[in-house]
PDB file of N, CA, C and O in Angstrom:
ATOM      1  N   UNK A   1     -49.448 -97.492 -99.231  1.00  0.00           N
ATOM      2  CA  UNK A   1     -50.713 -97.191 -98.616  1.00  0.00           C
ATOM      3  C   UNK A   1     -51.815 -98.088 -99.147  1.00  0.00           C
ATOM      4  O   UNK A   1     -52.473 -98.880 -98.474  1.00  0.00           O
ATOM      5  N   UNK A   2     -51.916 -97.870-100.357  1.00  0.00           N
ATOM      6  CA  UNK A   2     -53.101 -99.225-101.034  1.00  0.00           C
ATOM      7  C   UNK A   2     -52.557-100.288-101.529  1.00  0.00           C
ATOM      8  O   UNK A   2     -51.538-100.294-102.220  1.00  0.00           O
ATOM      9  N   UNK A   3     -53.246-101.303-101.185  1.00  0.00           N
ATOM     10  CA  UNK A   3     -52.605-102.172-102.016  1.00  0.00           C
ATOM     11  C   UNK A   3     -53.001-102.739-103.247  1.00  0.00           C
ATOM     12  O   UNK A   3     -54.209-102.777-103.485  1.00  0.00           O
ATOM     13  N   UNK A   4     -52.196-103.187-104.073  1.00  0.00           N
ATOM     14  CA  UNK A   4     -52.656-103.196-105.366  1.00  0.00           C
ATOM     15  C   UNK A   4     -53.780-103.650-105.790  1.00  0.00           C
ATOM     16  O   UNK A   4     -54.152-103.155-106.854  1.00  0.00           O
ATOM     17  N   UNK A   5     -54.628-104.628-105.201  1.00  0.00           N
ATOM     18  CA  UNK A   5     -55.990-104.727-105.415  1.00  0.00           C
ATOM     19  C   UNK A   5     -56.830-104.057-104.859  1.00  0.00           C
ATOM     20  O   UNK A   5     -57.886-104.687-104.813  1.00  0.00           O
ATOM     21  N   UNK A   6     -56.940-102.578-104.172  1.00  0.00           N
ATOM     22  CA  UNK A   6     -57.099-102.046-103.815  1.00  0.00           C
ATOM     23  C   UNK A   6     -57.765-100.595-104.879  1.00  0.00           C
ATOM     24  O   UNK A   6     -57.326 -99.769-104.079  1.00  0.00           O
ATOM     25  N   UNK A   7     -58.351 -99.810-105.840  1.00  0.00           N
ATOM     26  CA  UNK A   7     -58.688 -99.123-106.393  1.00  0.00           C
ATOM     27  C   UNK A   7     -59.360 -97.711-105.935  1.00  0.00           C
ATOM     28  O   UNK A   7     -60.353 -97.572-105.221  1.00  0.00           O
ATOM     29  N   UNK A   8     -58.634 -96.796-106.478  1.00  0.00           N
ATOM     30  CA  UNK A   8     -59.288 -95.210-105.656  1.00  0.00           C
ATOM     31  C   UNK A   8     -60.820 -95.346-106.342  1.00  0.00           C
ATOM     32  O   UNK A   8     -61.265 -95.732-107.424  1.00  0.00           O
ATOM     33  N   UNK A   9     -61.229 -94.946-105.409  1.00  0.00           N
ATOM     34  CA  UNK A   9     -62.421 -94.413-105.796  1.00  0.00           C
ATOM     35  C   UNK A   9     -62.892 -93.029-106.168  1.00  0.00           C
ATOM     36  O   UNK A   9     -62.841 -92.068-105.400  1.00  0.00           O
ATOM     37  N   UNK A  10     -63.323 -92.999-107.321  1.00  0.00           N
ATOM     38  CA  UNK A  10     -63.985 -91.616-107.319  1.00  0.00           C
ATOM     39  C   UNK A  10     -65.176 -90.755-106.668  1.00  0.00           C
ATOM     40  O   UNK A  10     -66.382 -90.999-106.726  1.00  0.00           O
ATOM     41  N   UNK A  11     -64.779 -90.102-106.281  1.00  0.00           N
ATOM     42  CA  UNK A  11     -65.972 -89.432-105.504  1.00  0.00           C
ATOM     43  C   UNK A  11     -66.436 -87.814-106.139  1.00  0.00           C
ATOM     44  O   UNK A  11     -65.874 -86.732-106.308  1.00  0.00           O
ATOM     45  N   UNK A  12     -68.059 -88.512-106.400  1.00  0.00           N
ATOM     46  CA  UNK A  12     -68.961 -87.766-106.558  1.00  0.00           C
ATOM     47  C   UNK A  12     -68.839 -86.257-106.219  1.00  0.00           C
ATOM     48  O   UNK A  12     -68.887 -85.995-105.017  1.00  0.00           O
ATOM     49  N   UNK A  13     -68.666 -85.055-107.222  1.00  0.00           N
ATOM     50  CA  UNK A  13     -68.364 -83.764-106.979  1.00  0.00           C
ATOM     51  C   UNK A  13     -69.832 -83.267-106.490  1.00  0.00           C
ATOM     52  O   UNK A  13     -70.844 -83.268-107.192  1.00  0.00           O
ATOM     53  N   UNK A  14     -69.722 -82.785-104.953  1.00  0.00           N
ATOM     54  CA  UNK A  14     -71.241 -81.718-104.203  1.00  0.00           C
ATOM     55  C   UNK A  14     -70.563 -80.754-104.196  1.00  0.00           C
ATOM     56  O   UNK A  14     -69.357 -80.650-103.971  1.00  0.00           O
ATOM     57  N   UNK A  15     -71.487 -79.829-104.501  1.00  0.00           N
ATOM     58  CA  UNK A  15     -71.184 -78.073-104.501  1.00  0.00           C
ATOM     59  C   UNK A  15     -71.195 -77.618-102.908  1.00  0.00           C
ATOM     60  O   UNK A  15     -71.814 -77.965-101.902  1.00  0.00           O
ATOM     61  N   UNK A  16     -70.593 -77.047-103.100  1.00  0.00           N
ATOM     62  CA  UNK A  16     -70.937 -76.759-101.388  1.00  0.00           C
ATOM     63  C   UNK A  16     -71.753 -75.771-100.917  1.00  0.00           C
ATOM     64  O   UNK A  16     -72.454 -75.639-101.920  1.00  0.00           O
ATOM     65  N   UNK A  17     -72.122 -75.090-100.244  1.00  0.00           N
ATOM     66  CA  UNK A  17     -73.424 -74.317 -99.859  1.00  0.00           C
ATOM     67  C   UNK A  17     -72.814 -73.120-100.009  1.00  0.00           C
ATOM     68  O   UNK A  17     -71.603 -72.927-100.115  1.00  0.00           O
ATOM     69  N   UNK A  18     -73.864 -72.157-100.016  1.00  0.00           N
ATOM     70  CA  UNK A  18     -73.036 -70.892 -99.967  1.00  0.00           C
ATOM     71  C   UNK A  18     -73.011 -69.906 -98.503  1.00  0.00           C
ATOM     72  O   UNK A  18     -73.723 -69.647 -97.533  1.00  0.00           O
ATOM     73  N   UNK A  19     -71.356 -69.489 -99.223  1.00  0.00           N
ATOM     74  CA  UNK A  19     -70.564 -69.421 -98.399  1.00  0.00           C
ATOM     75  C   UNK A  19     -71.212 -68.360 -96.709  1.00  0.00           C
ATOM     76  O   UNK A  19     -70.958 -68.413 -95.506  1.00  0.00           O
ATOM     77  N   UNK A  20     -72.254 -67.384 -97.742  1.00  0.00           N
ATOM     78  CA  UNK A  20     -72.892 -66.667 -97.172  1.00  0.00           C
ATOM     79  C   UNK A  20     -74.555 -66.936 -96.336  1.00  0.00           C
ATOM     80  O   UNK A  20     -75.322 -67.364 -97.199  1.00  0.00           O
ATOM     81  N   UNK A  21     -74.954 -66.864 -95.576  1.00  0.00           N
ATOM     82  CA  UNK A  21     -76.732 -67.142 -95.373  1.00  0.00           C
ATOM     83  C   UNK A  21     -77.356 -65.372 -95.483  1.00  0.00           C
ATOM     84  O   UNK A  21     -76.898 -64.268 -95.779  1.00  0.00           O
ATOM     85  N   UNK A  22     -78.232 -65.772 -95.185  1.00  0.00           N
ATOM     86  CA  UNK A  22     -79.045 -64.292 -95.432  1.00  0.00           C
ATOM     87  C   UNK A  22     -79.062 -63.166 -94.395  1.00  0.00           C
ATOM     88  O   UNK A  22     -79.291 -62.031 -94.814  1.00  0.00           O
ATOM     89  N   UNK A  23     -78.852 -63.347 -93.126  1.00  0.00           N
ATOM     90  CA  UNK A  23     -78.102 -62.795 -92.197  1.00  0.00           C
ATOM     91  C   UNK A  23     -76.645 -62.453 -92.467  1.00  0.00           C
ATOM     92  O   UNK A  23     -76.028 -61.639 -91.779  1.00  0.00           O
ATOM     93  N   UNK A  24     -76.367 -62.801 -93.013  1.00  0.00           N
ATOM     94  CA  UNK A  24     -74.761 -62.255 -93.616  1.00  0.00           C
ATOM     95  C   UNK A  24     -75.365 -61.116 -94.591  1.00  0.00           C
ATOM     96  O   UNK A  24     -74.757 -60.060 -94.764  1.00  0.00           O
ATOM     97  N   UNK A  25     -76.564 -61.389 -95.199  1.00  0.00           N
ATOM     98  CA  UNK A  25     -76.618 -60.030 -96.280  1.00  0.00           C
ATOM     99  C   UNK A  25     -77.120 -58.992 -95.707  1.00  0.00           C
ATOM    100  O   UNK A  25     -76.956 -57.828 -96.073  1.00  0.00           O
ATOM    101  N   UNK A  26     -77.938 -59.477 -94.515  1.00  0.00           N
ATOM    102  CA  UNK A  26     -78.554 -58.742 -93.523  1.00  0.00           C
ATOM    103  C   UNK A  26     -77.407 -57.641 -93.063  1.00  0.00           C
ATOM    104  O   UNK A  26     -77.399 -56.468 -93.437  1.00  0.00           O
ATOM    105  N   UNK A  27     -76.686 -58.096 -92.405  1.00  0.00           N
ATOM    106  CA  UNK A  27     -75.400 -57.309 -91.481  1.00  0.00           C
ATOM    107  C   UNK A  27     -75.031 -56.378 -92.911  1.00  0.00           C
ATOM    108  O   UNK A  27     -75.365 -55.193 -92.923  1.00  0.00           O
ATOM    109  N   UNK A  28     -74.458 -56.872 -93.880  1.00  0.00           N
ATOM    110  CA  UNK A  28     -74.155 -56.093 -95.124  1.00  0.00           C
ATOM    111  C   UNK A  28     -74.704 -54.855 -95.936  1.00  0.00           C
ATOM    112  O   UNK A  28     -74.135 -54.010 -96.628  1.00  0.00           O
ATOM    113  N   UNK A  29     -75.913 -55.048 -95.621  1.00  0.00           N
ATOM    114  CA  UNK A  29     -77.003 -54.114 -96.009  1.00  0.00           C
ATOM    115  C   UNK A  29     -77.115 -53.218 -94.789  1.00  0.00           C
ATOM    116  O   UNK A  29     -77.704 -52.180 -95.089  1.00  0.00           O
ATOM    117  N   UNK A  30     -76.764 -53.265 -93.565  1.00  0.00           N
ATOM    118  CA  UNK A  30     -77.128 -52.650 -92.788  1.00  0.00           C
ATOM    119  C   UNK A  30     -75.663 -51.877 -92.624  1.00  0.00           C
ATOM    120  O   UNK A  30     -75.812 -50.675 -92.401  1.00  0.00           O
ATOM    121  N   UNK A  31     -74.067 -52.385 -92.698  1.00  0.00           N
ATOM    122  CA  UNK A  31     -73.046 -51.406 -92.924  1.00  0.00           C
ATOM    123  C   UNK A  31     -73.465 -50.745 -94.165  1.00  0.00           C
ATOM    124  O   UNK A  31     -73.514 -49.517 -94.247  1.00  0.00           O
ATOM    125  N   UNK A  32     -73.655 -51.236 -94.770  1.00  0.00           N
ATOM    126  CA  UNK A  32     -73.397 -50.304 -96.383  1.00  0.00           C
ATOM    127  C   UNK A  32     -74.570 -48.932 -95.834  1.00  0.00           C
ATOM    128  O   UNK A  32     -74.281 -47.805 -95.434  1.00  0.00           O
ATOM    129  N   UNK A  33     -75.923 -49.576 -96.013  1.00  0.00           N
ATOM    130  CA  UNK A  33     -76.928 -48.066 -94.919  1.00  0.00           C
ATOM    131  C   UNK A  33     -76.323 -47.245 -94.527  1.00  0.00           C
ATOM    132  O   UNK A  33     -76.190 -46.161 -95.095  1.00  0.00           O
ATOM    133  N   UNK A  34     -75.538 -47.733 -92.889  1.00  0.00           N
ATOM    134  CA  UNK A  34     -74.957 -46.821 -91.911  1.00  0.00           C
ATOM    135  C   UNK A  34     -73.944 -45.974 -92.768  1.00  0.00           C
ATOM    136  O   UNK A  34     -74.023 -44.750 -92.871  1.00  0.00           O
ATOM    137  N   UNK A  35     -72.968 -46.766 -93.379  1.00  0.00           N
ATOM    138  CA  UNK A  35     -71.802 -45.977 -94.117  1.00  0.00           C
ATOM    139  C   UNK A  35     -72.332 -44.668 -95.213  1.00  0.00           C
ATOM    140  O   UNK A  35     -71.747 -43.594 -95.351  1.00  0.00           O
ATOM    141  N   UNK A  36     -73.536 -45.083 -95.889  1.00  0.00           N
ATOM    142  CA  UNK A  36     -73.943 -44.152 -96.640  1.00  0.00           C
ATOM    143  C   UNK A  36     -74.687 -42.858 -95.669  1.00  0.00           C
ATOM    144  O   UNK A  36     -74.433 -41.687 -95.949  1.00  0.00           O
ATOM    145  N   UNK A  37     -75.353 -43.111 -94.846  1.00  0.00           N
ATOM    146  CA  UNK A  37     -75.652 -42.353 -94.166  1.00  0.00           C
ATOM    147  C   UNK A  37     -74.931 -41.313 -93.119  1.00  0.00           C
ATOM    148  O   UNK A  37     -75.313 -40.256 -92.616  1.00  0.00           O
ATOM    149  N   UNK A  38     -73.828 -42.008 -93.023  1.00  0.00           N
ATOM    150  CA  UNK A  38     -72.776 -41.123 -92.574  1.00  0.00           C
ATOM    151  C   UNK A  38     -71.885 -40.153 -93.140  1.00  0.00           C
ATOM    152  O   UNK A  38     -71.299 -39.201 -92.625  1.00  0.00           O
ATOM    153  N   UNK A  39     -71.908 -40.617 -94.361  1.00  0.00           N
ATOM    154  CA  UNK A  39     -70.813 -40.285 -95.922  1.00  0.00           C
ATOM    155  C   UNK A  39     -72.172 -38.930 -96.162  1.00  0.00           C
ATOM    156  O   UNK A  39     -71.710 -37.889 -96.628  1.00  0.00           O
ATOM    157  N   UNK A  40     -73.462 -38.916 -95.927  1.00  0.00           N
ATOM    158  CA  UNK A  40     -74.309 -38.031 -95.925  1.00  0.00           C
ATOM    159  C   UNK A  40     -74.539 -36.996 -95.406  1.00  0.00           C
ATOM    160  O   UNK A  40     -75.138 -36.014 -95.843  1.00  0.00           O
ATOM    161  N   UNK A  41     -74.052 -37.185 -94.413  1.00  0.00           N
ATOM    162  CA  UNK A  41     -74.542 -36.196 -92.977  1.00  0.00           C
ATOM    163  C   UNK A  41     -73.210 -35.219 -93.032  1.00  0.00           C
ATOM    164  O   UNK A  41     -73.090 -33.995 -92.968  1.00  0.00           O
ATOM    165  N   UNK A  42     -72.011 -36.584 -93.218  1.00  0.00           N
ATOM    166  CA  UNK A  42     -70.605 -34.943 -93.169  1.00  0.00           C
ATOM    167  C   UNK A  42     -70.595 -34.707 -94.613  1.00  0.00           C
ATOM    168  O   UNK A  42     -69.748 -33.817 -94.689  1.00  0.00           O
ATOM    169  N   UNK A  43     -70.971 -34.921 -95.742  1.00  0.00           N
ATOM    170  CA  UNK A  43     -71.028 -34.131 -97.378  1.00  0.00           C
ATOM    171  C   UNK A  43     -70.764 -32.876 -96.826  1.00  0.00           C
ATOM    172  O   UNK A  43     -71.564 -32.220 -96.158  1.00  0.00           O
ATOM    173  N   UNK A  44     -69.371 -32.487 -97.184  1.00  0.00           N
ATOM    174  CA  UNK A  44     -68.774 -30.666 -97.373  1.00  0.00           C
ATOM    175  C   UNK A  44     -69.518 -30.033 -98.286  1.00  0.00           C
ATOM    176  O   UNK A  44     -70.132 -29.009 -97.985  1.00  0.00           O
ATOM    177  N   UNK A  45     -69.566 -30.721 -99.881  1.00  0.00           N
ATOM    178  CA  UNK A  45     -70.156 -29.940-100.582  1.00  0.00           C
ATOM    179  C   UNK A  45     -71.848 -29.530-100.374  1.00  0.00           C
ATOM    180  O   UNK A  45     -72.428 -28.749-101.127  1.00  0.00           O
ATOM    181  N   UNK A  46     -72.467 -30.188 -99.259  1.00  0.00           N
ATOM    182  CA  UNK A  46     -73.873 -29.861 -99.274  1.00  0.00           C
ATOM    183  C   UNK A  46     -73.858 -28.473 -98.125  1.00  0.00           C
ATOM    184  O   UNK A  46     -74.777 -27.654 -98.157  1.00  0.00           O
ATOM    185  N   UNK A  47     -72.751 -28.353 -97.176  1.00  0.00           N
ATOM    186  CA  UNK A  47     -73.140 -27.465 -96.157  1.00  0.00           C
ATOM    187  C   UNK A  47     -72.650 -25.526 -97.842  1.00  0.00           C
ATOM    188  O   UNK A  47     -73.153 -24.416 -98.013  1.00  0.00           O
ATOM    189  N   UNK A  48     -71.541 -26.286 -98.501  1.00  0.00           N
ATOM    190  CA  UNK A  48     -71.493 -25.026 -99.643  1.00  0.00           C
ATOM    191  C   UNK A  48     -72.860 -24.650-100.500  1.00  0.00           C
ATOM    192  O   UNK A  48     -73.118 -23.552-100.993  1.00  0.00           O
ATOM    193  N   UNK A  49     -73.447 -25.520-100.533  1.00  0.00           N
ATOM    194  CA  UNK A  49     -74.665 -25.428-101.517  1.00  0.00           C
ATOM    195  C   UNK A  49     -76.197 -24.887-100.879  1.00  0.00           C
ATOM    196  O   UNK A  49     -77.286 -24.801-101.447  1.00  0.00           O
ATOM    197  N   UNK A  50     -75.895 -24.641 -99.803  1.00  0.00           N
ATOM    198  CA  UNK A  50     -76.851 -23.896 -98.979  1.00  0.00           C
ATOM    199  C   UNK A  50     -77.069 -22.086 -99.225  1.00  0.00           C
ATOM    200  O   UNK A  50     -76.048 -21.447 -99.482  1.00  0.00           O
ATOM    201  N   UNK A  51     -77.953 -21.592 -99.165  1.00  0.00           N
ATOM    202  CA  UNK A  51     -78.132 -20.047 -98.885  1.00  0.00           C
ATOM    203  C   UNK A  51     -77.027 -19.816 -97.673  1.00  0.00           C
ATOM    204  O   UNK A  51     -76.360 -20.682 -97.106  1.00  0.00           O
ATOM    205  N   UNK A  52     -77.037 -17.993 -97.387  1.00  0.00           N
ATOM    206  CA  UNK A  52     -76.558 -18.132 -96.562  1.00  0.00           C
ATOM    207  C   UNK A  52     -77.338 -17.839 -95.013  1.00  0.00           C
ATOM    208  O   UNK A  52     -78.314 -17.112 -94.828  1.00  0.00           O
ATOM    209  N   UNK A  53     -76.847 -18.363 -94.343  1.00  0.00           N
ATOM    210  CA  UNK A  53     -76.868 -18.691 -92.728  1.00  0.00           C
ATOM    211  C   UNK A  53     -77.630 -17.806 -92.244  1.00  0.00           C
ATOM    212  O   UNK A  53     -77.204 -16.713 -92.615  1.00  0.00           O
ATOM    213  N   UNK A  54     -78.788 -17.663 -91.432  1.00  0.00           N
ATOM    214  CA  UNK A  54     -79.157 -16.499 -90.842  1.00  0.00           C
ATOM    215  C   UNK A  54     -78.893 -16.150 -89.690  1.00  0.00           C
ATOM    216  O   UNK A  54     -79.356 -16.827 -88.772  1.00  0.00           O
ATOM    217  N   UNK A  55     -78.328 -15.354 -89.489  1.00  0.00           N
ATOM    218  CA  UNK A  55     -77.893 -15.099 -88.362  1.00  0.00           C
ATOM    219  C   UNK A  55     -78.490 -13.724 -87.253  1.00  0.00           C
ATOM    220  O   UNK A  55     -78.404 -12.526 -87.521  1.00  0.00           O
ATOM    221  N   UNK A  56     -78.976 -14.216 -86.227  1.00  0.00           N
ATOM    222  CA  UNK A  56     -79.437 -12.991 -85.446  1.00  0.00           C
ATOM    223  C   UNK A  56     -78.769 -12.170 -85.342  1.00  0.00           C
ATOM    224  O   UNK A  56     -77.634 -12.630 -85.218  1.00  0.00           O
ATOM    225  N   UNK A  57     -78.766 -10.548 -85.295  1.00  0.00           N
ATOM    226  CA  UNK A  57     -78.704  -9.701 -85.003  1.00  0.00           C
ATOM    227  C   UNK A  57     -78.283  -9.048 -83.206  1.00  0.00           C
ATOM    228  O   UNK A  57     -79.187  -8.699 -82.447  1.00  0.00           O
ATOM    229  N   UNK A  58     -77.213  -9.010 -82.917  1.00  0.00           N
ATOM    230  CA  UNK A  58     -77.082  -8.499 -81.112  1.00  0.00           C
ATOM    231  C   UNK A  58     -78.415  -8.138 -80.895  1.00  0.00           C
ATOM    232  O   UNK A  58     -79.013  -8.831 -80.072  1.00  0.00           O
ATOM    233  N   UNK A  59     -79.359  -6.740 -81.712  1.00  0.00           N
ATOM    234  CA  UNK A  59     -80.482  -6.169 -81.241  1.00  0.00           C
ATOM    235  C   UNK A  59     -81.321  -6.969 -81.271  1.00  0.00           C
ATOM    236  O   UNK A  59     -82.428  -6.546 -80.938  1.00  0.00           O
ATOM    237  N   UNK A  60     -81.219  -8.616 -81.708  1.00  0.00           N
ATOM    238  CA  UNK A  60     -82.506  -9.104 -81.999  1.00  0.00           C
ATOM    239  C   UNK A  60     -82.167 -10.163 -80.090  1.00  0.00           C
ATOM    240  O   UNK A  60     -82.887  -9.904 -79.125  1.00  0.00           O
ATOM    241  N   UNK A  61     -81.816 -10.487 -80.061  1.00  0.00           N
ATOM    242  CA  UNK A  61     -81.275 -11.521 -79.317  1.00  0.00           C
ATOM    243  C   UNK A  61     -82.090 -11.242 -77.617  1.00  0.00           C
ATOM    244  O   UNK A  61     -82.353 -10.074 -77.330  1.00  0.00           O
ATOM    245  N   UNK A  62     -82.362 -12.125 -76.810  1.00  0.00           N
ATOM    246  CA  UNK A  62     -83.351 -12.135 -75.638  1.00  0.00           C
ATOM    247  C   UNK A  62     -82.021 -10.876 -74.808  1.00  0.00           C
ATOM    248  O   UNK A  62     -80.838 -10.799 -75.140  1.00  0.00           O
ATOM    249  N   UNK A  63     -82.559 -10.233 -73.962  1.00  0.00           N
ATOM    250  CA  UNK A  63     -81.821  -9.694 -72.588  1.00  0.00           C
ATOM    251  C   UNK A  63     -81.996 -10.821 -71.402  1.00  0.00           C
ATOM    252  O   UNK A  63     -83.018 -11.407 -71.045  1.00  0.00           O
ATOM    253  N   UNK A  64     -80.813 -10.910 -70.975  1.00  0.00           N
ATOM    254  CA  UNK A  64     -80.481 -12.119 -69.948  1.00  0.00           C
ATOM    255  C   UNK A  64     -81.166 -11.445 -68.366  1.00  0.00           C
ATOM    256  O   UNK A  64     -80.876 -10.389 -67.803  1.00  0.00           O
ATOM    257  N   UNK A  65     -81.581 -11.894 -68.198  1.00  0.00           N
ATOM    258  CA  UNK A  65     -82.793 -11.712 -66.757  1.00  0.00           C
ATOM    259  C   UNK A  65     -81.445 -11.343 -65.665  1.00  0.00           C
ATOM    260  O   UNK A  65     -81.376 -10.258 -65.087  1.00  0.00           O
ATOM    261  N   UNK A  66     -80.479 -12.370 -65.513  1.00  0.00           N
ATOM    262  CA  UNK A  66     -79.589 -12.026 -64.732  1.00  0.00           C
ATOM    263  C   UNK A  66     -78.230 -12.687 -64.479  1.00  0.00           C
ATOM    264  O   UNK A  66     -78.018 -13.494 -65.384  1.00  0.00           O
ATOM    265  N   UNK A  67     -77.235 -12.649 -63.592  1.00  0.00           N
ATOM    266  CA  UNK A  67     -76.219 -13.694 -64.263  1.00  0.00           C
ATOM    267  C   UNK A  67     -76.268 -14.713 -63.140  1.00  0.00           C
ATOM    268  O   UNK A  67     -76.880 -14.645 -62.074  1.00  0.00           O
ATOM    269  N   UNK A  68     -75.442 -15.726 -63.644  1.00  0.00           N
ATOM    270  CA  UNK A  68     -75.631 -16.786 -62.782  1.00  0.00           C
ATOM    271  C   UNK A  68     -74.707 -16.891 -61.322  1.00  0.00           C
ATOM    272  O   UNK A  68     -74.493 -17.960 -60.751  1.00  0.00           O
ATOM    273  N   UNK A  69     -74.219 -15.580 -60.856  1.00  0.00           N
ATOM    274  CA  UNK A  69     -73.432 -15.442 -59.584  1.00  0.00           C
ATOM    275  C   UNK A  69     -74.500 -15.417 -58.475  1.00  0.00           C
ATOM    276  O   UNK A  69     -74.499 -16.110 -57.458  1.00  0.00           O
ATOM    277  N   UNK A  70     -75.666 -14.239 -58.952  1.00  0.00           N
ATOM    278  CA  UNK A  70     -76.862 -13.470 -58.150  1.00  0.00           C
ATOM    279  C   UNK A  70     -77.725 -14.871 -57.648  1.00  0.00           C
ATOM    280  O   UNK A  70     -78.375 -14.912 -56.604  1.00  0.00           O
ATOM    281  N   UNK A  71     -77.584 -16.057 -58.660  1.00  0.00           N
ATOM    282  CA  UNK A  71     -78.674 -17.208 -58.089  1.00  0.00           C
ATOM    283  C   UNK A  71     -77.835 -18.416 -57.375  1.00  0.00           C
ATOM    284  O   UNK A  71     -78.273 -19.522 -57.056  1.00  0.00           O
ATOM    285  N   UNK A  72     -76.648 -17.961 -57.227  1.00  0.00           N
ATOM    286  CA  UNK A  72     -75.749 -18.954 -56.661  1.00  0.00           C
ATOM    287  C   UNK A  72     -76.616 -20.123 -55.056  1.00  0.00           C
ATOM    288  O   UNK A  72     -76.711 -21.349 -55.097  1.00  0.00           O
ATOM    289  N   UNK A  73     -77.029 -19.344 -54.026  1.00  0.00           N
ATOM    290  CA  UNK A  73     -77.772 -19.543 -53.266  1.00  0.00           C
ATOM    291  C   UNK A  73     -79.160 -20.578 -53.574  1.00  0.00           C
ATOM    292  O   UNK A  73     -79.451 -21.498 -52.810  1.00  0.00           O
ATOM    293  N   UNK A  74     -80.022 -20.219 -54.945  1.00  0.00           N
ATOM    294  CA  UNK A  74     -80.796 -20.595 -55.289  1.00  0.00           C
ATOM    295  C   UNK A  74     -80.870 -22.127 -55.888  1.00  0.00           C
ATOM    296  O   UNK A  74     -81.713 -23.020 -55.794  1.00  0.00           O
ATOM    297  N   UNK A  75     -79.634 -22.020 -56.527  1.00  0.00           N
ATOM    298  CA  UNK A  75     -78.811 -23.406 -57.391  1.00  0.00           C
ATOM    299  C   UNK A  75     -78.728 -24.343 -55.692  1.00  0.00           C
ATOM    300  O   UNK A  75     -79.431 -25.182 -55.129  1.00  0.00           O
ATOM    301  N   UNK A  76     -77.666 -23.729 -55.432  1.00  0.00           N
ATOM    302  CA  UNK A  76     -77.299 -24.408 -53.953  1.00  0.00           C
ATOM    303  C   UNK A  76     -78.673 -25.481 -53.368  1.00  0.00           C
ATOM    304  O   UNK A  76     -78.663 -26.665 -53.029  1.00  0.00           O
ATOM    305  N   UNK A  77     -79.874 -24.387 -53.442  1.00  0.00           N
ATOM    306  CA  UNK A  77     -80.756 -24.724 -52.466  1.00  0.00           C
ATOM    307  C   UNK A  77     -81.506 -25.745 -53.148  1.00  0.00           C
ATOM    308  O   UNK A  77     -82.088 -26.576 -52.450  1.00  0.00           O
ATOM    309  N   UNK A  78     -81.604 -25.830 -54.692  1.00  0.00           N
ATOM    310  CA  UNK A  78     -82.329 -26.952 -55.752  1.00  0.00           C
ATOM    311  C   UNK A  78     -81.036 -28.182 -55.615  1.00  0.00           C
ATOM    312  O   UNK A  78     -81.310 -29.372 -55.464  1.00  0.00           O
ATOM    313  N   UNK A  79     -80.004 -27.805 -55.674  1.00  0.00           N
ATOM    314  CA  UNK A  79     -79.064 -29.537 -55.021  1.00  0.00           C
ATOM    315  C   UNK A  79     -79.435 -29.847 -54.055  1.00  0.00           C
ATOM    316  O   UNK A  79     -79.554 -31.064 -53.919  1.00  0.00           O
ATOM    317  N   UNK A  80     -79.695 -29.244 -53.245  1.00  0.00           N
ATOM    318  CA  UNK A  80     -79.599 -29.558 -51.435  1.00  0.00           C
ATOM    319  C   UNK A  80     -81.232 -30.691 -51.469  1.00  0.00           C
ATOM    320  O   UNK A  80     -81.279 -31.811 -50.960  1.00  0.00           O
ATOM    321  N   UNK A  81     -82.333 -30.040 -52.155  1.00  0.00           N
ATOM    322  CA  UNK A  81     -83.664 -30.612 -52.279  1.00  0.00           C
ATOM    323  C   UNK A  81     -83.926 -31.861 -52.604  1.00  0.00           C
ATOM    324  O   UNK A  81     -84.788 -32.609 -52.144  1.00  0.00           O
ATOM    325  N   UNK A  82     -82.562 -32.179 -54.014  1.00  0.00           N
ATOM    326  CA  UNK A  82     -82.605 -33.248 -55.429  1.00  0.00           C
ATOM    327  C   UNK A  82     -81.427 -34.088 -54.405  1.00  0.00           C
ATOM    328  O   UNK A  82     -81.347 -35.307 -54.552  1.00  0.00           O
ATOM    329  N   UNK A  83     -80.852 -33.649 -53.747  1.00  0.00           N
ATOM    330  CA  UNK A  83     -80.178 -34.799 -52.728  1.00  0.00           C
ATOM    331  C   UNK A  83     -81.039 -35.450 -51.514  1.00  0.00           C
ATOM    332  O   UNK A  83     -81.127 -36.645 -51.234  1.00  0.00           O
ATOM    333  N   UNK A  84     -81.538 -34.544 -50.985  1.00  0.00           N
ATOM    334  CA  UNK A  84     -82.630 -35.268 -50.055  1.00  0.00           C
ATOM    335  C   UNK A  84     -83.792 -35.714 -50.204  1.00  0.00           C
ATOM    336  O   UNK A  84     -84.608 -36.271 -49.471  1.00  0.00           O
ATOM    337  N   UNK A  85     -83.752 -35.352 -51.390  1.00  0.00           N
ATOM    338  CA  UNK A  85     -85.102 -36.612 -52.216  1.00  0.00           C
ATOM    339  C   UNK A  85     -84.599 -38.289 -52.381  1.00  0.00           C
ATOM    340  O   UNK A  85     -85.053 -39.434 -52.367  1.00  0.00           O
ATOM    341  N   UNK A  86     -83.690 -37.741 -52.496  1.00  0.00           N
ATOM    342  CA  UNK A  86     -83.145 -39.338 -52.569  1.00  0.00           C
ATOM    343  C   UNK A  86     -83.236 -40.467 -51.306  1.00  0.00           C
ATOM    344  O   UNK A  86     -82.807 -41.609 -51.468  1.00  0.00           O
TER     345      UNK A  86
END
């Protein structure tokens, strides 16, 4: 390949850049966030560390005006309106 009057040359060691830019730390910082914030929200041991739950009472609770068979007609007639608005 060389020929004998021919001599390698050495070449000058450059560092090379890094590997990362700041948008790379960007994206990084923003999984690590999300992940912690998620790892937050389902924590088992925080829903144990709560009082307990209050819970209404049947006697406390609204009486239902009526059921939804009796307004069947009524429903009907609010589609029929929200279609011909269109």
């Amino acid at each position: 390949m060389n020929s004998p009057d021919q001599k390698a040359k050495a070449v000058p060691y450059r560092p090379r850049r890094a590997a990362l830019n700041w948008v790379d730390y960007l994206v990084i910082a923003a999984t690590a966030l999300t992940f912690a914030a998620v790892v937050a929200a389902n924590n088992p041991h925080a829903a144990r560390a709560q009082t307990t739950s209050t819970i209404i009472p049947a006697a406390e609770l609204p009486a239902q005006v009526s059921a939804p068979g009796e307004q069947s007609g009524l429903i009907k007639a609010r589609i029929g309106l929200a279609l011909a608005g269109r």
